[in-house]
C-alpha positions, 0 to 999 in steps of 0.5 A: 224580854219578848218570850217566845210565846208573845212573838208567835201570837204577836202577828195574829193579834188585832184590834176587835172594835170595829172601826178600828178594824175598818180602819185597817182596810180600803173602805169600799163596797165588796167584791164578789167572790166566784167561791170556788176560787176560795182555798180551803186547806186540804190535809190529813187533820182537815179531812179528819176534822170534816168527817168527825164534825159531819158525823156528830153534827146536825147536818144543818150546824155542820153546812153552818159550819162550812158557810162561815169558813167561806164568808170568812175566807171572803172577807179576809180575801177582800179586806184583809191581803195583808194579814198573815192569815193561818188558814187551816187554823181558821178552816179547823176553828169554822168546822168545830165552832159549834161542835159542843151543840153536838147532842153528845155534848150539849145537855152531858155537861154543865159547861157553856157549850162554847167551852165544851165546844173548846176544850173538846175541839182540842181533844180532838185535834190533838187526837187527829195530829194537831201540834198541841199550838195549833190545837190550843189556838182553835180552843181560844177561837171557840171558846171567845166565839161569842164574846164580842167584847171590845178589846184584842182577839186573834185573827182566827177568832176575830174573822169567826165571829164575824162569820158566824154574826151574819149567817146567825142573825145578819150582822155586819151583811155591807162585808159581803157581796151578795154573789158571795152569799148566794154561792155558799148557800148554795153549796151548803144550804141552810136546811132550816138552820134558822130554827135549828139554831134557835131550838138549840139556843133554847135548849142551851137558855133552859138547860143551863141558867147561868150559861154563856149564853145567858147574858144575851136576852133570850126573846130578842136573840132567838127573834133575830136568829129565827129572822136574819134579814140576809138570809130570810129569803133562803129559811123561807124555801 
């Protein structure tokens, strides 16, 4: 018998390998996106949530944060009509993503900062008025943020790890229009995020051996972080 758990994941659940992922879809060129006409969940939750990453965050994580919430919402949008797409869980999982690169957090634990990240996230959600649901899903969505192994994922997780790949080192970029990321950047700027973002995976190499983190080689991600080909001509300003 389907309990009750297994029928609520049930809809948010897909295949994460990516050609069956663009089997699901009209294979064609993107769309540009005018991202002012993108929703973004506005709520007593999502306007505590801001406030509290925008507090803790480096300013250029927390406009990374807000950029992949666009190219994401973007690509579902385009791609993806027809999934039953929880937008404030999505907008929740963008904004505390990397909240365990928070300086608080980062180096004051010996977990992965993707799991700090997690499990913080749903602390505070929770604390902010979360059901403790829709808490544990962004947790799951952190947490598994950076594993890109094949297997299933749920929506949310699925479309921030594509999100994240290309602001973070240009991965997948035949998903988004150019407009599209034009305009995000716009409206949030990278404000050096390249090497922000590299220092703190530094940080995340030698402070925690044997993190996460440490199954990727060092040398050539931190390469493809401080030269994503998509955004270079934005980190050269």
């Amino acid at each position: 018998m389907t309990s009750q758990l297994a029928r609520e994941l049930a809809d948010s659940v897909v295949e994460r390998e990516i050609q069956h992922f663009l089997e699901q879809s009209e294979v064609r060129l993107p769309k540009p996106f005018d991202i002012a006409s993108i929703h973004v969940p506005s709520t007593p939750l999502t306007e505590r949530t801001v406030s509290y990453a925008n507090e803790v965050l480096h300013p250029a994580i927390f406009n990374h944060s807000n950029r992949v919430y666009y190219l994401g919402a973007a690509m579902v949008q385009d791609y993806l009509p027809q999934w039953k797409f929880k937008w404030e869980d999505y907008f929740l999982t963008s904004i505390l993503h990397d909240i365990g690169l928070a300086p608080s957090l980062q180096l004051n634990s010996p977990l992965s900062f993707e799991y700090i990240g997690g499990i913080h996230a749903r602390e505070k959600l929770v604390e902010f008025g979360a059901p403790q649901f829709q808490a544990d899903e962004v947790a799951e969505a952190i947490i598994r943020h950076t594993d890109e192994r094949e297997g299933y994922i749920r929506q949310s997780g699925y479309m921030i790890q594509m999100s994240t790949t290309i602001d973070v080192t240009g991965r997948n970029p035949q998903w988004y229009h150019p407009h599209t990321i034009d305009q995000t950047v716009q409206k949030f700027p990278r404000l050096g995020f390249n090497n922000v973002f590299a220092d703190a995976m530094v940080a995340e190499y030698e402070q925690k051996p044997g993190s996460n983190l440490c199954k990727r080689d060092k040398h050539i991600y931190l390469e493809r972080i401080r030269n994503n080909p998509v955004m270079e001509r934005y980190d050269r300003k």
